[in-house]
C-alpha positions as CSV (number, residue, x, y, z in Angstrom):
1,X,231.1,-56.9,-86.4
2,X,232.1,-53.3,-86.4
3,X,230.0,-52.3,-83.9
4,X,231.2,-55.7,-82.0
5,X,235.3,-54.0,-82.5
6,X,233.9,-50.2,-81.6
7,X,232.3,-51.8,-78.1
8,X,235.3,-54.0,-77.1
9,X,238.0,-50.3,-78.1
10,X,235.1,-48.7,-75.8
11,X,235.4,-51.0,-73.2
12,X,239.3,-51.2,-73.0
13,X,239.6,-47.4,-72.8
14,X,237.1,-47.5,-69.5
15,X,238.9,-50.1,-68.4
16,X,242.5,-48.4,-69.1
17,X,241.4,-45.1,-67.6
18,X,240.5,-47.2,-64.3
19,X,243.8,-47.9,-63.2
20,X,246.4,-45.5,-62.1
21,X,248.1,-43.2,-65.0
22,X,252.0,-44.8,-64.6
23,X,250.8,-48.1,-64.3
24,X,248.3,-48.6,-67.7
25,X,251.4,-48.9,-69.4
26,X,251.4,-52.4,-68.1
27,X,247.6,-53.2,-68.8
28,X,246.9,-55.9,-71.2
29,X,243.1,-56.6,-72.7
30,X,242.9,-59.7,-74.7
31,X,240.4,-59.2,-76.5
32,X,239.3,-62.6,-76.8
33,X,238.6,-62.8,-72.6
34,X,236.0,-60.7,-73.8
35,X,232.4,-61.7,-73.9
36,X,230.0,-58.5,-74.8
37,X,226.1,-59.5,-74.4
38,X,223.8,-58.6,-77.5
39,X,220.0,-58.8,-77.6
40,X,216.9,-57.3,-76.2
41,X,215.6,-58.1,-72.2
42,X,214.8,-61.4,-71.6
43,X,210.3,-61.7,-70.7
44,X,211.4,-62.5,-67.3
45,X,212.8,-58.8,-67.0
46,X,210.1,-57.6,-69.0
47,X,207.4,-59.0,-66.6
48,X,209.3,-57.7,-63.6
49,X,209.3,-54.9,-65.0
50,X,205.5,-54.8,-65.3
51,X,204.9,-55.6,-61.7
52,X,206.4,-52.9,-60.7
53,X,205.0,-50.8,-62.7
54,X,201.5,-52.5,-62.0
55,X,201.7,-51.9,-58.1
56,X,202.4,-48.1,-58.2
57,X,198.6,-48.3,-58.7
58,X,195.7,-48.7,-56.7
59,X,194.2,-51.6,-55.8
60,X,190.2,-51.5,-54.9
61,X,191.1,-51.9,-51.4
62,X,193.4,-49.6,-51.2
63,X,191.3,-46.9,-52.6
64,X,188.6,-47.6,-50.4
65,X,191.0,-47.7,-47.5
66,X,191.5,-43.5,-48.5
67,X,188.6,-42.9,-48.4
68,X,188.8,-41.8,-52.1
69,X,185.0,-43.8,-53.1
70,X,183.4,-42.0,-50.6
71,X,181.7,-38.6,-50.5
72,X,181.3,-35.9,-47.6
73,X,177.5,-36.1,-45.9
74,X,177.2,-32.9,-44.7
75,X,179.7,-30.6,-46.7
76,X,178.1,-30.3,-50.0
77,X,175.3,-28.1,-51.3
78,X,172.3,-29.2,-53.4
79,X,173.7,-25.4,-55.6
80,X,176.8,-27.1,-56.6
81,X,175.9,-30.3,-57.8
82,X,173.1,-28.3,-60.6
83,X,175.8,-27.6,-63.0
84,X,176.5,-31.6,-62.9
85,X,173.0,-31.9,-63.9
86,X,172.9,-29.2,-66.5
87,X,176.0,-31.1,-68.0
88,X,173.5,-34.7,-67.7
89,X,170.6,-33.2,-69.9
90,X,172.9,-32.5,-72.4
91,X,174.5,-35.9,-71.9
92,X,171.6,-37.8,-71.9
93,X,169.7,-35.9,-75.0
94,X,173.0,-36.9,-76.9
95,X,173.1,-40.4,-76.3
96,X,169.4,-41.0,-76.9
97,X,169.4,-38.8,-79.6
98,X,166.5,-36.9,-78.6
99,X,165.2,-33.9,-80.7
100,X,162.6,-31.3,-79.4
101,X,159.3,-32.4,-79.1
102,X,160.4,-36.4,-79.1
103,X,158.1,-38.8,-77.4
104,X,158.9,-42.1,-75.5
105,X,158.6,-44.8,-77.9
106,X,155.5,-47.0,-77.5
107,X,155.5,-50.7,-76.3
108,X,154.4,-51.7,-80.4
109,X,157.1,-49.6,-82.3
110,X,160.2,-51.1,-83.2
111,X,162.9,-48.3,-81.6
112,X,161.2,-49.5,-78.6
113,X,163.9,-52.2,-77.2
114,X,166.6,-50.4,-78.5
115,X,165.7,-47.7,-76.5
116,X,164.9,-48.8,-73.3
117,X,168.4,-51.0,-73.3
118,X,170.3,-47.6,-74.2
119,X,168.2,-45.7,-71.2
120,X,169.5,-48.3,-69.1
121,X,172.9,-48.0,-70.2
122,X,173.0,-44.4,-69.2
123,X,175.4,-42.8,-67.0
124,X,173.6,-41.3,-63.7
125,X,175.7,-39.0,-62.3
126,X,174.2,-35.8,-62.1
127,X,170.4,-37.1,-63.2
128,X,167.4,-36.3,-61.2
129,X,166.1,-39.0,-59.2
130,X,163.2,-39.7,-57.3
131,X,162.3,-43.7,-55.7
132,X,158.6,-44.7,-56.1
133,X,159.1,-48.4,-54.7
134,X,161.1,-49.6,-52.4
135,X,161.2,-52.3,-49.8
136,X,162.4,-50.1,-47.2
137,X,159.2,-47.7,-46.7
138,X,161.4,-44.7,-45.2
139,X,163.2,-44.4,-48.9
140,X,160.2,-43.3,-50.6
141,X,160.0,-40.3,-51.9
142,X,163.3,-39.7,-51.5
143,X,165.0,-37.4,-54.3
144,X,167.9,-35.5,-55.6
145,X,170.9,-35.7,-57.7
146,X,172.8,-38.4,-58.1
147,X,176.4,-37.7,-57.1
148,X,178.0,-41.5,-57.2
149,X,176.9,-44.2,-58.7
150,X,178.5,-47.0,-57.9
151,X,177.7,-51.2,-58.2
152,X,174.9,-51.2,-55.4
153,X,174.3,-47.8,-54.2
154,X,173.3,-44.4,-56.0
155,X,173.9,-41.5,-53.7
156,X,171.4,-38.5,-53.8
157,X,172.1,-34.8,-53.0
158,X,168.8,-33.8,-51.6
159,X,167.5,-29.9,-51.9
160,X,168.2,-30.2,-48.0
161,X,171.8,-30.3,-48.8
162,X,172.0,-34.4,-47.1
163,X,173.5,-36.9,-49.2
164,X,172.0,-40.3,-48.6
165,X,172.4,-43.8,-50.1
166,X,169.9,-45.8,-51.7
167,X,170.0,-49.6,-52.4
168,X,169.5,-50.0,-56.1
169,X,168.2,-54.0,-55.9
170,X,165.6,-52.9,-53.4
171,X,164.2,-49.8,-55.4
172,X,162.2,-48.2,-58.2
173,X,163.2,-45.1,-59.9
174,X,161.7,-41.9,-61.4
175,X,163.3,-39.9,-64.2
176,X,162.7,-37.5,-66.1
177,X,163.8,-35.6,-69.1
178,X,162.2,-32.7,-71.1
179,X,158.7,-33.7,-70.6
180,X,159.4,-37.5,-70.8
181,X,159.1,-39.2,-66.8
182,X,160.8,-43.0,-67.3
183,X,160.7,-45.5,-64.8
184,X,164.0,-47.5,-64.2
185,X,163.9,-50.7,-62.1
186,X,167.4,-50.8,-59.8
187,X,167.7,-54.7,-59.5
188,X,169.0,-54.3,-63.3
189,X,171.0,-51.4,-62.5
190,X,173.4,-53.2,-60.3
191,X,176.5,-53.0,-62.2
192,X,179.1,-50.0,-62.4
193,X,178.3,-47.5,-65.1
194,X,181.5,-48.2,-66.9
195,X,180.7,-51.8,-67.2
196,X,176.6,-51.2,-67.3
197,X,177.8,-49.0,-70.6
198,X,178.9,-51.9,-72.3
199,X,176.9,-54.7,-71.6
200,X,174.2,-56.6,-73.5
201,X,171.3,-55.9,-71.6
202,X,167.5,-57.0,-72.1
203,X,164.7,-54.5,-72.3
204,X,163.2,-54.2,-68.6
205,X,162.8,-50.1,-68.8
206,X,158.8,-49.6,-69.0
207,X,158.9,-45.7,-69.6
208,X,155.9,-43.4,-70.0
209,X,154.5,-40.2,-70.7
């Protein structure tokens, strides 16, 4: 209640002050016409408030409309995307926990799944990759560094400084780290890495020495 009396004095003073000096002598608040309104935002205000806050972000077509998902053919240099790949074998000896001198699991040992569905679930920017298969005969032998990875497509800075996009359904992979070459089929890479990362996924990864 005593908050309730200092709001209504509050609100009598602002009202006071708004009419002119030599008349507020006449002025006369009843303080029971008087309704003050107590409580937090109702959810419709809440959710509108979300909206708006929701559509000062990008939407997938909007982003692609910038341009923002894709990469300049022409501009960058096979030099500047090594650091990127420096940064991978660290990233990639770290989350298959690989020590000096490790081997690829074999087909019979048990860390054999477990590590084929974690080499899947890999983040490939900035690997090495080469295609051995694909249905499209002028995409083999392609190679280079992988500078986006995205649901369908990898994009490959090639030594000749060309950035060109390969079909993951339609191809087969070469990797390699350390003195380990793996063999990654595309068709089961066709996901985004941030959803790829956290997915169940069977063991289809046939790696070797």
């Amino acid at each position: 209640m005593a908050n309730s009396d200092r709001a209504t004095e509050s609100l009598k003073e602002y009202l006071t002050d708004l009419v002119v000096p030599h008349h507020r002598c006449n002025v006369n608040i009843i303080s029971d016409h008087i309704t003050m309104l107590h409580g937090n935002k109702s959810k419709k205000q809440l959710s509108r408030k979300k909206r708006a806050h929701k559509s000062a972000t990008l939407t997938r077509k909007e982003y692609a409309a910038l341009g923002l998902n894709t990469l300049p053919t022409r501009q960058m240099r096979y030099e500047q995307a090594l650091p990127l790949h420096k940064l991978w074998r660290g990233y990639i000896r770290e989350h298959l926990e690989l020590q000096p001198g490790d081997q690829v699991p074999q087909l019979h040992e048990q860390r054999y799944e477990e590590f084929s569905r974690q080499l899947v679930k890999i983040d490939l920017h900035g690997a090495k990759l080469r295609v051995l298969q694909s249905k499209c005969p002028t995409l083999i032998g392609l190679a280079g560094i992988c500078v986006m990875d995205t649901k369908n497509v990898l994009k490959l800075l090639g030594e000749d400084h060309r950035i060109r996009t390969v079909p993951k359904s339609e191809c087969v992979f070469s990797m390699h780290v350390g003195n380990m070459e793996f063999t990654i089929f595309g068709q089961h890479l066709n996901m985004r890495p941030a959803e790829r990362s956290v997915k169940k996924i069977k063991s289809f990864v046939e790696p070797f020495m």
